[in-house]
LUMKOLSE-787793 format. One record per residue: x, y, z of N, C-alpha, C in turn. Coordinates in steps of 0.05 Angstrom, whole numbers, padded with zeros to 5 digits, always signed. Layout:
XYZXYZXYZ/...
This chain:
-00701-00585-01127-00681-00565-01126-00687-00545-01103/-00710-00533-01104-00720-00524-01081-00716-00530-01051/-00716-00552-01053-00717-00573-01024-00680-00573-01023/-00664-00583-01036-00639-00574-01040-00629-00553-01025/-00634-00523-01033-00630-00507-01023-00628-00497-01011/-00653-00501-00995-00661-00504-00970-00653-00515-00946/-00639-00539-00959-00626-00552-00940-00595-00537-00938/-00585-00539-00953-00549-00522-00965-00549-00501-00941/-00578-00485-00946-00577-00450-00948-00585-00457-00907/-00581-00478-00898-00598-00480-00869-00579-00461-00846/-00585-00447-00837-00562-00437-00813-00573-00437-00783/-00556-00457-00770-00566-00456-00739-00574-00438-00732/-00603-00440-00717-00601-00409-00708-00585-00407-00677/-00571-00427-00660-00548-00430-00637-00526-00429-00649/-00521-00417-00664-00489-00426-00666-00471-00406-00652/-00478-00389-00640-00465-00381-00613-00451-00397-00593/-00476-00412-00586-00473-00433-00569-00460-00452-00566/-00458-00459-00598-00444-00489-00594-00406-00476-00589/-00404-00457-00586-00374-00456-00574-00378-00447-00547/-00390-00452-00532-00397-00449-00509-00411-00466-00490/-00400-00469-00483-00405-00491-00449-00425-00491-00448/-00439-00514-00437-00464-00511-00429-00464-00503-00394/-00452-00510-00381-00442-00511-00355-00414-00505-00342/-00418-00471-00339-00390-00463-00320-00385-00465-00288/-00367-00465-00288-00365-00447-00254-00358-00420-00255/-00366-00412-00231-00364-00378-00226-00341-00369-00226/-00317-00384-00225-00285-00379-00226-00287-00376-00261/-00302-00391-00274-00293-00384-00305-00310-00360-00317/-00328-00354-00302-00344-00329-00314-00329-00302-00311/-00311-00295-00271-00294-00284-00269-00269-00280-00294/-00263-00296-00302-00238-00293-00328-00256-00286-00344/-00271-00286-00356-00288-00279-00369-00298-00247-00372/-00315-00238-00352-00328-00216-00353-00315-00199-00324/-00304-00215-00310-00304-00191-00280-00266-00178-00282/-00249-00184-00308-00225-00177-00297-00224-00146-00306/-00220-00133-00289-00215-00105-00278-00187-00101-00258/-00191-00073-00256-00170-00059-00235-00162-00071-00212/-00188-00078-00196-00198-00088-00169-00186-00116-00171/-00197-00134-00188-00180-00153-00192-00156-00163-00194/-00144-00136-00212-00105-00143-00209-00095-00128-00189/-00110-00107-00181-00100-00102-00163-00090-00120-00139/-00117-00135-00117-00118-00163-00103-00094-00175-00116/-00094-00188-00133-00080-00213-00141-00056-00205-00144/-00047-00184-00156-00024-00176-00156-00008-00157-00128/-00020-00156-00112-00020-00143-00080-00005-00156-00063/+00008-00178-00074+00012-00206-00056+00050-00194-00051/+00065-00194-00022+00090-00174-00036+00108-00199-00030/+00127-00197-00058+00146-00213-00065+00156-00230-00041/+00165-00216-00027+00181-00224+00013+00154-00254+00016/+00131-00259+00011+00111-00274+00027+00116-00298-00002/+00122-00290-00022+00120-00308-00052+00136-00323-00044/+00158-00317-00046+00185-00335-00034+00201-00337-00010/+00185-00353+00000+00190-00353+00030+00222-00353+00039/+00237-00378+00016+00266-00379+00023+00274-00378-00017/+00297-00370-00012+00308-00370-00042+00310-00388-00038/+00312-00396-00074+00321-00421-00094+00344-00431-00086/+00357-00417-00091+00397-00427-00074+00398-00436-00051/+00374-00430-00031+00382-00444-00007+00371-00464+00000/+00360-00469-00018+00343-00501-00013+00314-00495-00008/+00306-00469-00011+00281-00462-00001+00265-00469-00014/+00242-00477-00015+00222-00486-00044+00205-00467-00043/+00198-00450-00070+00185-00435-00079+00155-00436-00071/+00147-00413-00061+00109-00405-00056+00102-00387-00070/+00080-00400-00097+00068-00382-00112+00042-00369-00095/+00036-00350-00112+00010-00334-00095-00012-00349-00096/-00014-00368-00110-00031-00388-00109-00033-00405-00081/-00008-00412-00079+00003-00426-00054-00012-00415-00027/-00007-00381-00033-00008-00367-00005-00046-00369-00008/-00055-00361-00019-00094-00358-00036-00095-00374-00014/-00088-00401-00022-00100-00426-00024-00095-00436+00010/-00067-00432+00027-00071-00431+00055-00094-00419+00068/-00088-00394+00067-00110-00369+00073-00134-00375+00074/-00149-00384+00050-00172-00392+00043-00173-00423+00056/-00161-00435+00065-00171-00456+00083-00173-00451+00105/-00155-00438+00109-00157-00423+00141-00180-00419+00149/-00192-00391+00135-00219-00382+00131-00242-00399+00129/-00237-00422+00117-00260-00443+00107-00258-00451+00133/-00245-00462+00149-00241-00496+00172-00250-00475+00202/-00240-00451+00199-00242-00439+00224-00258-00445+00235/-00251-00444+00271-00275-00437+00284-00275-00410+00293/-00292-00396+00289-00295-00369+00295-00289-00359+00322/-00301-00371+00339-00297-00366+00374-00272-00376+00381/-00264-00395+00365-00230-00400+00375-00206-00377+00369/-00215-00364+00347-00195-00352+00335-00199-00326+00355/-00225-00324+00363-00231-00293+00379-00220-00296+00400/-00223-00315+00415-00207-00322+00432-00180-00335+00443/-00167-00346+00428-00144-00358+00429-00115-00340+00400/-00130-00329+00383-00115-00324+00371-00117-00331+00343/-00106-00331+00317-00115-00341+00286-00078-00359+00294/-00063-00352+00306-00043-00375+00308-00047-00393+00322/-00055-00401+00338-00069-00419+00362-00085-00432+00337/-00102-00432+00325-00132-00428+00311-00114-00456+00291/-00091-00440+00277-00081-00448+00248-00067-00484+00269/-00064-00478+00287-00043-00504+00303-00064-00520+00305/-00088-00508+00320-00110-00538+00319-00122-00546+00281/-00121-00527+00267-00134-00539+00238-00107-00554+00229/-00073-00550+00233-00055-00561+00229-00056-00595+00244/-00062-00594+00271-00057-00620+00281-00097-00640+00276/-00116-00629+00260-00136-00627+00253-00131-00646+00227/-00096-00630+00205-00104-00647+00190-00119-00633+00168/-00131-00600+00185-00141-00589+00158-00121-00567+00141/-00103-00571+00155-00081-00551+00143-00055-00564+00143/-00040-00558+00123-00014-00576+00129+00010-00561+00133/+00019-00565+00156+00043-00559+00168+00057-00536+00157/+00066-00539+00127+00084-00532+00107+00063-00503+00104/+00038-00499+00103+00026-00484+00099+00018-00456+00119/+00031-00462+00137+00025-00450+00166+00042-00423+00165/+00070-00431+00149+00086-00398+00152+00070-00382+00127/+00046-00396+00102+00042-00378+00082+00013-00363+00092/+00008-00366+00115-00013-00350+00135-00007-00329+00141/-00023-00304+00128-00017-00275+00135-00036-00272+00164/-00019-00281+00188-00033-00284+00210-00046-00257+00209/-00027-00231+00204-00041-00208+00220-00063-00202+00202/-00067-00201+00182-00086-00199+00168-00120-00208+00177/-00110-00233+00186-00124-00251+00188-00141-00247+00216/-00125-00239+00230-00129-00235+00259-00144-00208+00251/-00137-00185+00236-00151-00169+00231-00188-00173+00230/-00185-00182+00203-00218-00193+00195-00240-00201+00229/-00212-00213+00244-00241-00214+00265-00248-00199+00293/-00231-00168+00276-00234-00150+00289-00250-00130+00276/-00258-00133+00252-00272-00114+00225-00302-00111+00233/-00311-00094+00209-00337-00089+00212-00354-00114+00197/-00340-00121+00179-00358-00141+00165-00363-00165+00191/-00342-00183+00206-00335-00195+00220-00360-00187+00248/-00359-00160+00257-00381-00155+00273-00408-00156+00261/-00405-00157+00242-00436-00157+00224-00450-00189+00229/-00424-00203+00212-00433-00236+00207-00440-00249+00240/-00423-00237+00265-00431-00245+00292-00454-00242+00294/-00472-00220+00294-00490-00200+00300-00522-00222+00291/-00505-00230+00262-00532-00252+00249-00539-00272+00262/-00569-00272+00253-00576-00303+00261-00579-00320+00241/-00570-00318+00214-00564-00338+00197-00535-00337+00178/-00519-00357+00187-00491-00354+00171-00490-00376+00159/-00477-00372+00139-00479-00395+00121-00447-00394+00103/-00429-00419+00112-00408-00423+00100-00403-00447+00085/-00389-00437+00062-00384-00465+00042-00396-00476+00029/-00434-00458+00023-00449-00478+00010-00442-00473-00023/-00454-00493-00033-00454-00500-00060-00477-00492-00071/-00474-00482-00095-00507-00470-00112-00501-00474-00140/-00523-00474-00151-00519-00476-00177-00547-00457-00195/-00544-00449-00218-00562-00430-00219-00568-00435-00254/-00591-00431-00263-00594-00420-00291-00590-00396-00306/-00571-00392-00317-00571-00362-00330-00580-00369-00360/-00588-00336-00374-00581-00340-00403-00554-00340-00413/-00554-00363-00437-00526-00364-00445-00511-00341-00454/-00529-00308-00453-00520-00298-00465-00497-00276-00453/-00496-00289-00426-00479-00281-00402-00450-00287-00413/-00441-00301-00423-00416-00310-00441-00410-00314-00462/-00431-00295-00479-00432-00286-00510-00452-00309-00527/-00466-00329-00506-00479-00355-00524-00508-00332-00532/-00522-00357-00544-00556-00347-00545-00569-00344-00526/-00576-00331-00525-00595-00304-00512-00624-00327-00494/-00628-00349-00528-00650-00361-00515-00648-00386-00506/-00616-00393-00499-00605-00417-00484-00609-00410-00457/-00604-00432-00444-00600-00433-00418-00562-00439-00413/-00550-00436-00400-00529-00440-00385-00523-00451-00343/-00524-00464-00341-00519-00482-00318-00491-00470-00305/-00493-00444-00286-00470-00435-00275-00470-00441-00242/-00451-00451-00231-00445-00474-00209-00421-00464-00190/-00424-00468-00163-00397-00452-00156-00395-00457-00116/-00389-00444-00106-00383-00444-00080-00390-00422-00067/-00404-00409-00051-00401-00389-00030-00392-00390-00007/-00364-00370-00008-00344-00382+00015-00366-00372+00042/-00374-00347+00044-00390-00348+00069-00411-00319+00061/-00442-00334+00071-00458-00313+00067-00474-00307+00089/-00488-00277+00096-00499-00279+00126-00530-00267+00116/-00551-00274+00134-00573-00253+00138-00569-00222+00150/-00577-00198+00134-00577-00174+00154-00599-00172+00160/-00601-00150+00189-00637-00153+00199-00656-00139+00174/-00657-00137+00158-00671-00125+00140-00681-00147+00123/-00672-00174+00122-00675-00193+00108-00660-00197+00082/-00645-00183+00069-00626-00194+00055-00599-00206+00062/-00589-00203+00042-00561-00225+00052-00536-00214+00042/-00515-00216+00061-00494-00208+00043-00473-00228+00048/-00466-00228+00014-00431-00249+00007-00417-00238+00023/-00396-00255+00022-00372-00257+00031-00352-00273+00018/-00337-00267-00002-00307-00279-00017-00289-00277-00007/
């Protein structure tokens, strides 16, 4: 009866865990823990005129802000840096277009001036300045699970992309999203 009981009365001591991933990406931790002001602000910043490039009625086919993200951010990924300084971020978008790394259709959802901006910025003079840049790599990291409400004494496997990171002369490093 004892032994019974014992067994009945047993309670995981993970049961946090088991509704929880063992392995996220950094896009699902963001939904998770980072949505704030800053966040909707960005995402929601995007102005209607760029969403829909042509109305519905005219045959235009709809661009979600996803659409526009997702140009932009290739842009940014394929670039060559010295081309764009020198030739232009429209010049830039025509060679990643006939490249193949951008597609055609995608070229009017390019906030050129924006864009052209960034490689006139301070961050932009910073990442020149380095002698270590580093774009596109992939990482993956151990956290405690307790980063997404699991056990504390799990591990969690969080995995992701860094769009571009630099050395400053001081020896640390700074992101870039």
């Amino acid at each position: 009866t004892q032994a019974m009981e014992e067994i009945i009365s047993f309670k995981y001591p993970y049961e946090a865990s088991v509704a929880t991933a063992a392995k996220i990406s950094v896009s699902e931790l963001r939904e998770g823990l980072l949505e704030d002001d800053e966040y909707n602000r960005t995402y929601l910043s995007v102005p209607s005129s760029r969403v829909s490039l042509k109305p519905n009625f005219a045959g235009g086919e709809y661009s979600s802000a996803a659409d526009i993200g997702t140009a932009n951010h290739l842009f940014m990924q394929f670039c060559d840096f010295l081309n764009v300084e020198q030739n232009g971020a429209l010049e830039e978008a025509k060679r990643l277009c006939a490249a193949k790394m951008l597609e055609s259709d995608q070229l009017p959802l390019l906030n050129l001036k924006k864009l052209e901006g960034f490689f006139t910025s301070k961050v932009y003079a910073e990442i020149k300045a380095s002698p270590r840049v580093y774009r596109e790599k992939r990482f993956s990291i151990s956290e405690n699970a307790d980063l997404i409400g699991g056990n504390e004494n799990e591990q969690l496997l969080v995995q992701g992309v860094i769009d571009l990171f630099f050395e400053n002369d001081d020896g640390t490093f700074t992101v870039v999203d």
